[in-house]
C-alpha positions in Angstrom: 22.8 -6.2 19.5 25.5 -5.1 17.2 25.1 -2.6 14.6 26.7 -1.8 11.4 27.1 0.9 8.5 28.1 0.5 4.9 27.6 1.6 1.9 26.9 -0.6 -1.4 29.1 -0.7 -4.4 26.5 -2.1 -6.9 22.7 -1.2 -7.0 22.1 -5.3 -6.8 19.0 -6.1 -4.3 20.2 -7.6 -1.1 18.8 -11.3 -1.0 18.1 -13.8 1.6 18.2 -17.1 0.9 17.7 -16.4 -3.2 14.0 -14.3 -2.5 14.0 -10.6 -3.2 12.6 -8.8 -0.3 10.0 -5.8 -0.3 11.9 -3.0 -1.7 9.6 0.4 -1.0 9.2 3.8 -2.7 8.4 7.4 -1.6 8.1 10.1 -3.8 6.3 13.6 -2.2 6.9 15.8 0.5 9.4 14.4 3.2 8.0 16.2 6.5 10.5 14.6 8.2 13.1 16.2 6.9 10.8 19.4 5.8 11.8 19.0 2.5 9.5 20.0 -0.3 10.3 17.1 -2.8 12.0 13.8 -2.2 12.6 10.7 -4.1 13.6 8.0 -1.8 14.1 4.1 -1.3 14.2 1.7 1.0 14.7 -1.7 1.4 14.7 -4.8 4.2 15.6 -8.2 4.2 16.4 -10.5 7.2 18.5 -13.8 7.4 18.2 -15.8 10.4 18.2 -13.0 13.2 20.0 -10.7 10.7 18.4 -7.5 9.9 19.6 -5.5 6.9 17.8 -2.3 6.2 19.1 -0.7 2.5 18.2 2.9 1.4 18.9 6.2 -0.2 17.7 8.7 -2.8 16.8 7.2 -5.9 19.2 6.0 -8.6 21.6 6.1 -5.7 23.3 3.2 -4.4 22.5 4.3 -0.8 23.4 3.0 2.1 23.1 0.1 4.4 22.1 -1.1 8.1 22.9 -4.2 9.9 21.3 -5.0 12.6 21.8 -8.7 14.9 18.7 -8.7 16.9 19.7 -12.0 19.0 17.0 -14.5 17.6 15.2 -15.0 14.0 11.8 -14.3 16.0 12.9 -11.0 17.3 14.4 -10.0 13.5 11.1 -10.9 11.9 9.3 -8.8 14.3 11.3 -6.2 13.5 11.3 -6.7 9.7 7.4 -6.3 10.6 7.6 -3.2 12.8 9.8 -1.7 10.6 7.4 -2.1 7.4 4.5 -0.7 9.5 6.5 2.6 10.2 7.7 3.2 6.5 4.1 2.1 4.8 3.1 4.5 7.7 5.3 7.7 6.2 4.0 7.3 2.6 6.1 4.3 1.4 4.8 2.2 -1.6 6.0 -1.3 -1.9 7.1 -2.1 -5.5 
């Protein structure tokens, strides 16, 4: 599994195959972090058995997250997993 960091130079949504994927919201209190207010983003889209996680504070470019999982079953599992965890946390799909 390789993995990758970098960080965007426009605030364009990553795209696979010409469909925007779910792009998620959280504005509250981030206990992760113990933070009293945050206003975050976060983003996933998955091309083949490419995983690419974007995120950051809002009206921020952020950051991004590559992720080769080995097989376009085992990234759409983890496009799922990964959903579960942020709807989980507070997250609100826009």
């Amino acid at each position: 599994m390789s993995v990758g960091i970098s960080t965007l130079s426009s605030k364009s949504s990553i795209k696979v195959k010409g469909e925007k994927m779910p792009y998620f919201e959280f504005i509250g209190e981030d206990k992760s972090r113990k933070s009293e207010h945050a206003e975050k983003f976060w983003e996933v889209t998955q091309d083949g058995a490419t995983v690419t996680v974007r995120f950051g504070k809002l009206g921020t470019d952020g950051q991004t997250k590559v992720k080769d999982l080995g097989s376009p079953a085992e990234a759409e599992a983890e496009v799922a997993k990964l959903i579960k965890e942020k709807t989980k946390k507070g997250y609100i799909e826009k």
